[in-house]
C-alpha positions in Angstrom: 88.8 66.8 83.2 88.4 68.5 79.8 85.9 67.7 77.3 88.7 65.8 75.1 89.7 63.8 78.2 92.6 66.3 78.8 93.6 67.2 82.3 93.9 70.5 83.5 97.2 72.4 82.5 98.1 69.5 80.5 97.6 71.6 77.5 100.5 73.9 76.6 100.6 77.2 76.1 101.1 78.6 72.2 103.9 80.7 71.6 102.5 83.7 69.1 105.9 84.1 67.6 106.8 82.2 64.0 103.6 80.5 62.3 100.8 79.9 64.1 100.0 75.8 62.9 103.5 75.2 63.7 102.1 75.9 67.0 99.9 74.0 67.1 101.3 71.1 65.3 103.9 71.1 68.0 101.4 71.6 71.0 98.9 68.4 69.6 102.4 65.9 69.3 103.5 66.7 72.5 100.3 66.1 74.0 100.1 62.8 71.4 103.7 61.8 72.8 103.2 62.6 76.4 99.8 60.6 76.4 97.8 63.5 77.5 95.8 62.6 74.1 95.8 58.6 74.7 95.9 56.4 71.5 92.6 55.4 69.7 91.0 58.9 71.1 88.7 60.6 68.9 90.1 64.4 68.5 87.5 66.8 68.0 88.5 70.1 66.0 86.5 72.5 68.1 87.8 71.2 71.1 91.1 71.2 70.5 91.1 74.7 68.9 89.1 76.2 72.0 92.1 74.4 74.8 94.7 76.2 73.0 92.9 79.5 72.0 93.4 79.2 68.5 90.7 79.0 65.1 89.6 75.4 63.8 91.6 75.9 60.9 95.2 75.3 62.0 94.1 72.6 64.1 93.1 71.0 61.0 96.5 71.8 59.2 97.8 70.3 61.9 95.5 66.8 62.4 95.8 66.3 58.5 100.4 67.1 59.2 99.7 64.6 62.2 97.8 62.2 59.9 100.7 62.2 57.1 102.9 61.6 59.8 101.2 58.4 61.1 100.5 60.1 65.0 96.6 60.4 63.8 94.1 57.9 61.7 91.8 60.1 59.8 88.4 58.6 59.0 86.0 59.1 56.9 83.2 60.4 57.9 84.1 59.8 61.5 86.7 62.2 62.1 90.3 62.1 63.6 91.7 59.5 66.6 95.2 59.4 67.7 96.8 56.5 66.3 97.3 53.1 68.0 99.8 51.0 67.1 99.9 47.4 66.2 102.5 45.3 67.7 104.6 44.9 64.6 104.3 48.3 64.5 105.8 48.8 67.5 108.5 46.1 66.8 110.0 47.1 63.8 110.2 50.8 64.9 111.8 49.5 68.4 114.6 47.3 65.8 115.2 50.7 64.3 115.5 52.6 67.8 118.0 49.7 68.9 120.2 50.2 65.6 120.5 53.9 66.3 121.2 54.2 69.7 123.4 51.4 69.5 125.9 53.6 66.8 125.2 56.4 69.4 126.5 55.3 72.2 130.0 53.5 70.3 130.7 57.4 68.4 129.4 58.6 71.9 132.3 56.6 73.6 134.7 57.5 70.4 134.5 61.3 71.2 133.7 61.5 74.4 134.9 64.6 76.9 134.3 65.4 80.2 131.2 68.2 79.4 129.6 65.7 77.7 130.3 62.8 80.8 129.1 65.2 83.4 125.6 66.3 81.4 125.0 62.7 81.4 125.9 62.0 84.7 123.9 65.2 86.1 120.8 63.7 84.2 121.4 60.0 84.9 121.3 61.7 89.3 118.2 63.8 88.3 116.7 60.4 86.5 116.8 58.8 89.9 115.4 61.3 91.8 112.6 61.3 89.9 112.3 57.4 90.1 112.5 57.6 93.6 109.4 60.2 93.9 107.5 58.1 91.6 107.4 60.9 88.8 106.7 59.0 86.1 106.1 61.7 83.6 109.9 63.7 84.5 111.4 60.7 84.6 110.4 59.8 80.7 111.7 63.1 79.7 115.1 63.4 81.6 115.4 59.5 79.9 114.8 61.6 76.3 117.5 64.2 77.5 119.9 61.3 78.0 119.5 59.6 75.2 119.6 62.7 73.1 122.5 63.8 75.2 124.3 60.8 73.7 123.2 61.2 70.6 124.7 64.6 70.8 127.9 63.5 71.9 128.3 61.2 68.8 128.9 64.0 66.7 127.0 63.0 63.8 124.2 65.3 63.2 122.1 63.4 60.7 122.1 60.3 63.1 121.2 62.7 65.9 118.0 64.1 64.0 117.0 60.4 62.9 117.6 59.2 66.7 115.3 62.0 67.9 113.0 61.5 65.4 112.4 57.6 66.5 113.3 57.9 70.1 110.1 60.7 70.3 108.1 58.0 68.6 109.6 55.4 70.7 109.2 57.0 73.9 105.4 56.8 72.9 105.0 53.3 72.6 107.1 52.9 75.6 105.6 55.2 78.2 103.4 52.6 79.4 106.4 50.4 80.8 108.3 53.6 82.5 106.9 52.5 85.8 107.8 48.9 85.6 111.3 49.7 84.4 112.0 52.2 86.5 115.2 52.1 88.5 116.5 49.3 86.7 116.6 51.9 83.5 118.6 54.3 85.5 121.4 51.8 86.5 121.7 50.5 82.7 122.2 54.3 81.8 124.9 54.5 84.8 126.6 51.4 83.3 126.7 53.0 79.7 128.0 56.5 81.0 130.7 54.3 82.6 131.5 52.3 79.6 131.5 56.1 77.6 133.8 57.4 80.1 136.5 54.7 79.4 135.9 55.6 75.6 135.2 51.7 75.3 133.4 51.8 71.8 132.4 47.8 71.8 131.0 48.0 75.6 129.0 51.1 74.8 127.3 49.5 72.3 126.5 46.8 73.9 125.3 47.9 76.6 122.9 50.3 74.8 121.5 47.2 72.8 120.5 45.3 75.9 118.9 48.6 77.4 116.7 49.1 73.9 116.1 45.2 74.3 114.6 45.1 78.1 112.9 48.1 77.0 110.9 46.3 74.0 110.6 42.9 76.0 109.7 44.9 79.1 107.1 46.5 76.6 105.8 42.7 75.6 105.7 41.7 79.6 108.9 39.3 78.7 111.9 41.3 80.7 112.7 41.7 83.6 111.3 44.8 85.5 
């Protein structure tokens, strides 16, 4: 392990190309969002600048971005710690999550093609594959791909960027219950590509509430696995 608690090759390479804190900025909230960096973790400048190669100072661009943001507490004189959320927190972000996916998935079923039916169903297969092999960490990113997939579909591009936004910060809070929801995820997105397919607007939409919903409960211990 690495000083910060960071396993090896967890920490992604920079790109030199464009601004170097965007970089960085980038690099520290996928590591934040992946829980590579785990929440309450103190995050020491030095040692974050010498994993990705780069100066102290656009690390700490980026802590004090991530801080504005609400991914990082900073603390007087003790420094920066990824942030933990509380669980009303958590809550009222998962209410917003289920209100946006939710109009996804009925524009999604308003406009939907066959391109946009087979990405999903190529993603929902890979999904379960990586259930099946017990990849917890693949199987949380081809859910992201799906979900922005639909997103995609719905044809509105402000919703899309405000459904990405939450669903990263989403994801976060959720990571934890991947495991436990595991296949059962994977058939609800089956049963909403389904529902898309038949350009059923009112099914679509509810089926991608109940999915947000076993995801928060799930999140709680109260679903179903």
């Amino acid at each position: 392990m690495l000083p910060t608690g960071l396993p090896r090759g967890a920490v992604p390479g920079l790109e030199r190309p464009g601004p170097l804190r965007e970089r960085v900025y980038e690099a520290l909230l996928e590591l934040i969002t992946t829980r590579a960096l785990r929440p309450g973790q103190h995050l020491v400048e030095s040692e974050l600048a010498g994993h990705l190669g780069v100066s102290r100072q656009p690390v700490r661009e980026a802590l004090q971005r991530l801080n504005t943001e609400g991914w990082v507490d900073l603390r007087p004189a003790q420094g920066a710690f990824v942030h933990e959320p509380t669980e009303t927190e958590a809550d009222q972000l998962l209410s917003v999550h289920t209100l946006l996916e939710a109009e996804a998935a009925r524009l999604a079923a308003a406009h939907a093609d066959s391109a946009g039916i087979a990405v999903l169903e190529e993603l929902c297969a890979e999904g379960e594959k990586a259930v099946a092999a017990e990849d917890v960490e693949r199987a949380v990113a081809l859910d992201a791909a799906f979900h922005a997939k639909v997103a995609e579909m719905a044809g509105n591009t402000v919703l899309a960027r405000l459904a990405a936004q939450v669903d990263r910060r989403a994801r976060w809070c959720c990571t934890p219950v991947a495991r436990r929801r595991g296949r059962q995820s994977w058939i609800e997105h089956r049963e909403l590509i389904t529902a898309i397919a038949a350009r059923d607007e009112r099914r679509a939409t509810r089926l991608m509430r109940e999915h947000t919903e076993h995801t928060r409960r799930s999140r709680h211990g109260r679903g179903a696995a």
